[in-house]
C-alpha positions in Angstrom: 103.6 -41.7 28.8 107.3 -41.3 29.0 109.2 -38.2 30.5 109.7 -35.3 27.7 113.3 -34.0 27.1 112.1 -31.1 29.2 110.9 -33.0 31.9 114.1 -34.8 32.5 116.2 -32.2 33.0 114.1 -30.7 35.6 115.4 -30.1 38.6 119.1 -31.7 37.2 121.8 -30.6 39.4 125.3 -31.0 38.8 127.8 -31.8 41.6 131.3 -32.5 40.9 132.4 -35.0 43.2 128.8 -36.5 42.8 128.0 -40.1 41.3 125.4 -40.6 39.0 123.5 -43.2 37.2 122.8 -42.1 33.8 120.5 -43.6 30.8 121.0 -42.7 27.4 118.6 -44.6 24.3 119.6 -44.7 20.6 117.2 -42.3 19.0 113.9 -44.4 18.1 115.7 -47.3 20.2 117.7 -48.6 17.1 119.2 -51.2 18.1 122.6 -50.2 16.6 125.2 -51.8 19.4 124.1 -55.5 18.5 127.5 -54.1 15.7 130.5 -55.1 17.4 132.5 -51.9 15.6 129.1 -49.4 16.7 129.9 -50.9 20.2 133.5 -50.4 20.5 133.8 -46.9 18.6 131.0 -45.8 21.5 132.6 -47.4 24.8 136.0 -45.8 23.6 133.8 -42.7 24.3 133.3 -43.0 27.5 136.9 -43.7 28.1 137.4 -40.7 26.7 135.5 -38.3 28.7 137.1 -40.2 31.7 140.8 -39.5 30.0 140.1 -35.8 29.4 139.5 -35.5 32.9 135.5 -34.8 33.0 134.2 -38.1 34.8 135.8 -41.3 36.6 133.2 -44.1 35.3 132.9 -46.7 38.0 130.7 -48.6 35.8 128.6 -49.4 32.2 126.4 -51.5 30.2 126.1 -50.7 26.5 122.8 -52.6 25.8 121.7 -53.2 21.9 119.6 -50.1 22.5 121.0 -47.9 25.6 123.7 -46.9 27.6 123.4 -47.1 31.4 126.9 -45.3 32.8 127.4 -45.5 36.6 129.8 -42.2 36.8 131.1 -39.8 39.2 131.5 -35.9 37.5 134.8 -35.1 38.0 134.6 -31.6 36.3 131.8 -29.5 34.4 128.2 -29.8 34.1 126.6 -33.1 33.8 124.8 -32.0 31.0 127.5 -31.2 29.1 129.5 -34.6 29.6 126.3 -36.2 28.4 126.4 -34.6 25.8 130.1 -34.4 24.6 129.7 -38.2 24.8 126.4 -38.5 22.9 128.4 -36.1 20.6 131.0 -37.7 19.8 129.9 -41.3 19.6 127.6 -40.0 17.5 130.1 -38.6 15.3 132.0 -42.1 15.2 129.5 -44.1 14.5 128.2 -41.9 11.6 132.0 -42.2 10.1 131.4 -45.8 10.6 128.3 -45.8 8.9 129.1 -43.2 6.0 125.9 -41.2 7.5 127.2 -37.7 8.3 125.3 -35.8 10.7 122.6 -38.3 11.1 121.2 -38.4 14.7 121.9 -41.5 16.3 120.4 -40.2 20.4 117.2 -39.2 21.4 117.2 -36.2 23.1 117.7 -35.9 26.6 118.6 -38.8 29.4 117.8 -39.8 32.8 119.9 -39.2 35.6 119.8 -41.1 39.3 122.2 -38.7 41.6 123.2 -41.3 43.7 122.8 -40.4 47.7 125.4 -41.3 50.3 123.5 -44.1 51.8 123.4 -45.9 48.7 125.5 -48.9 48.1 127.4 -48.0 45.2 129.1 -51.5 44.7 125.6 -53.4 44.8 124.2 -50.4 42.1 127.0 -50.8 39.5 126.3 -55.2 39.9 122.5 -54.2 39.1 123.8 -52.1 35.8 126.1 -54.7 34.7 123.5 -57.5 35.3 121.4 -55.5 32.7 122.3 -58.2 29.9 121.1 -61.1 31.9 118.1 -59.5 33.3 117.1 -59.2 29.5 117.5 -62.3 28.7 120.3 -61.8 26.2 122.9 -63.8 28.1 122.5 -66.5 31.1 125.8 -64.9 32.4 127.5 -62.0 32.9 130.7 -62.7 31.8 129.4 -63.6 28.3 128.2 -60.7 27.3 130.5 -58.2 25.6 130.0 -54.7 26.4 130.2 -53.8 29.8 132.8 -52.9 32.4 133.3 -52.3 36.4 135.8 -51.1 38.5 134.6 -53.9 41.2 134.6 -57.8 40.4 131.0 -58.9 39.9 129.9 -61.3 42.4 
């Protein structure tokens, strides 16, 4: 049975400085970023959050039907970034779609806190390898939607 909304923000603790892998799902796993302009409106969200100062995102994946976002909080609650971005793509892609407050997110996310001994570089390779590992690319570099501050390997 997979973790309630509740359940996943249990014990969540939010440490500016801290890097975190998070994982956010369209809401019933719509597969809504397999649209090039639903894709791009949401990834210019994430640069935003990083732009206003809240996060420095080291790296992401936007799959058809998730977000995995290898970030460091630079400011604020983790929650709340979550959130702002869940917001506002949200907001954009219902522009997009002519849909006004429609809900495009489930509720809630999962969050790795990263620890010190982890290798960070070797993490954000795993997230961007996400396409591959799926089976919706046989490389990397083909697939559109993802983004690192290292050179995959």
């Amino acid at each position: 049975m997979p973790p309630s909304a509740i359940d996943l923000r249990r014990g969540r603790v939010s440490e500016i400085g801290r890097i975190y892998l998070i994982t956010a799902v369209t809401l019933d796993r719509v597969p809504l970023f397999e649209d090039l302009a639903l894709a791009r409106t949401t990834i210019a969200h994430l640069h935003h959050a990083d732009a206003h100062g809240r996060s420095k995102t080291l790296a992401w994946v936007l799959m058809p039907d998730h977000l995995h976002w290898l970030v460091q909080l630079a400011d604020g609650e983790l929650s709340r970034l979550v959130a702002g971005f869940k917001a506002g793509s949200a907001s954009s892609i219902n522009r997009i779609l002519q849909t006004p407050g429609q809900r495009r997110w489930q509720t809630g996310f999962h969050d790795h806190a990263l620890r010190t001994e982890e290798d960070i570089a070797a993490i954000a390779r795993y997230v961007i390898a996400n396409p591959l590992r799926a089976g919706i690319v046989t490389s990397v570099r083909a697939y559109p939607h993802w983004d690192t501050v290292w050179l995959p390997e």
